[in-house]
ROMIFI-962047 format. One record per residue: residue in one letter; x, y, z of N, C-alpha, C in turn. Coordinates in steps of 0.02 Angstrom, whole numbers, plus 50000, padded with zeros to 5 digits. Example, Ala and Ser with C-alpha at 12.3 -4.5 7.8 and 13.67 -1.06 7.14 Angstrom:
A506604971650390506154977550390506604983550390/S506424988850354506844994750357506455000250394/
This chain:
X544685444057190544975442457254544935448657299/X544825448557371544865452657406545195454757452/X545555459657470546265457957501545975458657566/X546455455957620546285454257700546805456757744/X546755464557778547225469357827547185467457885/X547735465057945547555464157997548135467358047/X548275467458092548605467358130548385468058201/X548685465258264548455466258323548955464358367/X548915465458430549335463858495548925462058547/X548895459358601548435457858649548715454558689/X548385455058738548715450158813548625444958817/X548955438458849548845432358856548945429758914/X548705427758951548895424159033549425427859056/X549525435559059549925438559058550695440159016/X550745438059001551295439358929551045443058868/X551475449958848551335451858804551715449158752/X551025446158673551145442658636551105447858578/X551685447058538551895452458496551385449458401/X551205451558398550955451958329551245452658252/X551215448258200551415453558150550765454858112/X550985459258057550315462958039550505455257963/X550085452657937549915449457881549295449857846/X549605450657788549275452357716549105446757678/X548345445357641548305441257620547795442957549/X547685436957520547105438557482546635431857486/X545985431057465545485425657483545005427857420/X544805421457435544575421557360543675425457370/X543265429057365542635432157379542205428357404/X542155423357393541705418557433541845415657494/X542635416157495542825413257570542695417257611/X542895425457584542985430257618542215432057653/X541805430757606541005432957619540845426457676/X541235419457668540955416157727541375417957820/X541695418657790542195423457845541835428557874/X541665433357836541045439457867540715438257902/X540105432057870539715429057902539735426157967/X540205421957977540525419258026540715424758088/X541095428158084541305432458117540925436258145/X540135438258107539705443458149539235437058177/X539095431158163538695425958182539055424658267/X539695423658268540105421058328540385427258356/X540085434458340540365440758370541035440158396/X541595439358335542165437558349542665440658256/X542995443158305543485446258235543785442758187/X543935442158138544035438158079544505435658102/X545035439358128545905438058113545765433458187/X545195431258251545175428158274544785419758256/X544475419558206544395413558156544855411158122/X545135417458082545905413558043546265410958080/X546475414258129546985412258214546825403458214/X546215402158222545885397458251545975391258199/X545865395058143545745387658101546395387558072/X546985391058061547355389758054547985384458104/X547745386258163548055382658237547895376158205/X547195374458208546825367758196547075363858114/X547105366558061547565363658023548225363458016/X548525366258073549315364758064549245359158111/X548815359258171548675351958217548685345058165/X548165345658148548135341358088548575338358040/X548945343158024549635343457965550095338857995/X550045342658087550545335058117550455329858151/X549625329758161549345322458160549645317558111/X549415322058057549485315257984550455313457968/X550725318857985551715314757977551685309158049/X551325310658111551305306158168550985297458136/X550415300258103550155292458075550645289958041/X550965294357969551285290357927551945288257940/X552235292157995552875289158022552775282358046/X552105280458092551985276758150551855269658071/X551435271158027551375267657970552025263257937/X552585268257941553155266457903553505264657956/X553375263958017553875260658070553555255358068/X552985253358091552715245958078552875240958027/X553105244257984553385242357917554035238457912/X554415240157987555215241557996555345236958039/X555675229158023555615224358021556295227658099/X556765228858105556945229658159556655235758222/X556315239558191555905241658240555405239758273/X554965235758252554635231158294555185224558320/X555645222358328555865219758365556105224258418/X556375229058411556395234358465556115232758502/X555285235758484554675237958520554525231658547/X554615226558525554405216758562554795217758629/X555495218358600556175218558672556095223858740/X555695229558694555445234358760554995231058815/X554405229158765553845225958796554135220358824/X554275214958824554725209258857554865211858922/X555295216558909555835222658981554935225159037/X554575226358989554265229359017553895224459057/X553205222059019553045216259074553465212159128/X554285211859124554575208259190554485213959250/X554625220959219554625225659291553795224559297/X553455223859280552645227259312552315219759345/X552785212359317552735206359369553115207859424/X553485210459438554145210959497553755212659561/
């Protein structure tokens, strides 16, 4: 395994955005595609990790958004809710 040093600070649409420094380890092959990546997209590692980490926590709360929306459909008084909204609703948008 190879360990992974970072730390940084930098500006953002004006706000200074405070950093912490994190320590990690990756397994040699990730790390070697990481390298790669990083001098391919002339872009610093800890700005790939940044990136793909944003994009799977996106993800992480895509999928509780589906399975909530899954288990509400499920929910024999929540879709009557959602009927009684809609009802409410189509009379205002005839009015």
């Amino acid at each position: 395994m190879a360990e992974l040093y970072f730390s940084f600070i930098f500006v953002f649409h004006k706000y200074n955005i405070q950093m912490t420094t994190f320590t990690s380890t990756l397994p040699d092959e990730l790390l070697s595609k990481l390298n790669k990546a990083a001098k391919a997209l002339s872009l610093p590692k800890n700005k790939i990790i940044e990136k793909a980490l944003q994009i799977y926590l996106d993800q992480l709360k895509r999928a509780e958004y589906v399975k909530s929306y899954k288990m509400a459909s499920q929910d024999s008084d929540i879709l009557s809710m959602a009927e009684e909204g809609m009802e409410d609703y189509l009379k205002q948008i005839q009015e």
